[in-house]
C-alpha positions, 0 to 999 in steps of 0.5 A: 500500500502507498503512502498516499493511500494510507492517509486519512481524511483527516491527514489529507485535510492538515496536509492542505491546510484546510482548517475548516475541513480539519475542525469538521473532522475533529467534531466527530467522536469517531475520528481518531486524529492520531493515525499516521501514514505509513512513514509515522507521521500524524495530521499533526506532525504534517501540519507542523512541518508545513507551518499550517498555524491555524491547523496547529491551533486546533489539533491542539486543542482536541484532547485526543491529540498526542503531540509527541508522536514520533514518526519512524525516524523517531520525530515529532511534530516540534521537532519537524516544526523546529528544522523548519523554521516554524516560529508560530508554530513551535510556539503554539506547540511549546505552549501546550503543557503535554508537549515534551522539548527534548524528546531525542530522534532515531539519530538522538537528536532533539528539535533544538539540534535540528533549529540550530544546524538550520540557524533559526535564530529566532526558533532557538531564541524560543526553545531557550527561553524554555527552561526544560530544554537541554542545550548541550544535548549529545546526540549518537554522534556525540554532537551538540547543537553548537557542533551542528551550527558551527558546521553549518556556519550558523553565526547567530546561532553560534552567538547565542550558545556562546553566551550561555554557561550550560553551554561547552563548546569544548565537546568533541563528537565520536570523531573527536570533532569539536565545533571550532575544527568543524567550522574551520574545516567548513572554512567558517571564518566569521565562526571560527573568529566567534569560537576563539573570542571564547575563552573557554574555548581549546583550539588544541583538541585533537580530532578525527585522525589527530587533526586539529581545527588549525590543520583543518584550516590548512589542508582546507587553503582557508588562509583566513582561517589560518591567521585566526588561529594562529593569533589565538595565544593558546595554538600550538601549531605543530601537533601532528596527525596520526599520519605525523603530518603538521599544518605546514606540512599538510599546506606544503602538500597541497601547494598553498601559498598562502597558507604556507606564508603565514605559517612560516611567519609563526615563530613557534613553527618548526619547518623541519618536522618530519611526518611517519615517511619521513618526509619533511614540508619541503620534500611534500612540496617538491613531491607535489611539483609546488615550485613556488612552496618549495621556494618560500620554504627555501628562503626561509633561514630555518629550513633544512634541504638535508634532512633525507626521507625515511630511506635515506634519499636526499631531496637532490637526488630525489630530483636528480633521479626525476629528472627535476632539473629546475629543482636541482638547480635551486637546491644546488644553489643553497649556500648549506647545500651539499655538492655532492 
């Protein structure tokens, strides 16, 4: 049987938003306003999804209505209200003294988690002021709704968490994601300025991967990011990965400039750091064929062509071997550089 054939009258009614349709059905004793279709979903959950007020408004008020319904995803009507943006509507909803806020889907999330990510800042504004509702709840990725919106870019949102005390923006996920390294992953610059404003706030936290949000930001080429972080006074700028990569030797890599500037301008950075091949920022570069990288690294009084990799092989005879001329003729023109 479809899902259309499973509707009743009653569903189809607050599905078209016709009020008038919908009082006349709740009129009769027989009718039961709680069936759903065959995804879960009951006349008052369509309605508050689709933001049909006046349908809202009288299926409230029908005693025979449960509003904490859930589909088989686990929703409810304020919850498909919430992602949607519905203000009139979670209104109504939160006003009715049978409606539970925090009643978590089949992926743990809460209505709140779902206005966050979408960044209804007034939906949110609203579920806050109720005090029952759990602002830091972890769904069963460990995600908060902070985590959702600072993903999702979600500034205003973001503001709000901030400003409140029952709110750890320090809460990593099951990846060891926090909200700072997803927006800097996002390449979020507005909320990741936001997030280090915060003094509660650790840029350090180690993520999927042993990545932090700076070496996020860094493979990203986000160099706007990248300088928001590094002005952060707690970063530590050469934690490395699992894989032994460091920001720098993830920018050198792929080739970013910029990115690679601005690091090298950090005096806490050391360009020398090998990840587990053994290779150095330099050497990911020339690997890569990033000329320009390879020449600010060079110009850079720190850094040490010598270092071999992890067989032994220097960087020249690396490119003597490819026949990389342009790169031993550079590297022979180091002053440190061996001629042998």
């Amino acid at each position: 049987m479809t899902g259309e054939a499973t509707r009743t009258p009653l569903l189809w009614a607050a599905l078209n938003r016709r009020h008038e349709v919908v009082q006349l059905l709740l009129e009769h004793e027989d009718v039961n306003p709680n069936i759903p279709d065959n995804s879960g979903r009951t006349p008052l959950s369509w309605a508050a999804g689709k933001g049909h007020d006046e349908v809202v408004k009288l299926l409230l008020k029908c005693q025979k209505v449960n509003p904490n319904i859930m589909d088989d995803d686990g929703r409810t009507p304020l919850s498909w209200a919430a992602e949607r943006g519905h203000f009139g509507v979670v209104q109504l909803l939160l006003e009715h003294e049978d409606v539970n806020p925090n009643i978590q889907d089949s992926s743990g999330r809460t209505p709140f988690s779902w206005a966050a990510e979408e960044g209804h800042d007034e939906v949110v504004k609203l579920l806050l002021k109720c005090q029952n509702v759990h602002s830091d709840i972890t769904d069963i990725f460990s995600r908060t709704p902070l985590s959702w919106a600072a993903e999702s870019g979600r500034f205003g949102v973001v503001q709000l968490l901030l400003g409140r005390e029952d709110v750890n923006p320090n809460i990593p996920d099951d990846y060891g994601e926090t909200p700072l390294s997803w927006a800097a992953r996002e390449g979020h610059d507005e909320v990741v300025k936001l997030l280090l404003k915060c003094q509660n706030v650790n840029p350090n936290i180690t993520g999927w991967g042993g990545r932090t949000a700076l070496l996020c930001a860094a493979q990203k080429g986000d160099d706007r990011a990248v300088k928001l972080l590094l002005e952060g006074k707690d970063i530590t700028p050469d934690i490395q990965d699992i894989f032994g990569n460091t920001p720098l030797s993830m920018a050198a890599t792929f080739g970013y400039d910029g990115v690679v500037k601005l690091l090298l301008k950090c005096q806490k950075v050391n360009p020398n750091i090998t990840n587990r091949a053994g290779r150095t920022p330099l050497w990911l570069a020339a690997e890569g064929g990033h000329f320009g990288v390879v020449q600010l690294l060079l110009e850079h009084e720190d850094v040490n062509p010598n270092i071999p990799n992890c067989n032994g092989q220097t960087l020249l005879s690396w490119a003597a071997a490819n026949s990389n001329g342009d790169l031993v003729q550079v590297l022979l023109a180091q002053p440190q550089y061996p001629r042998q």
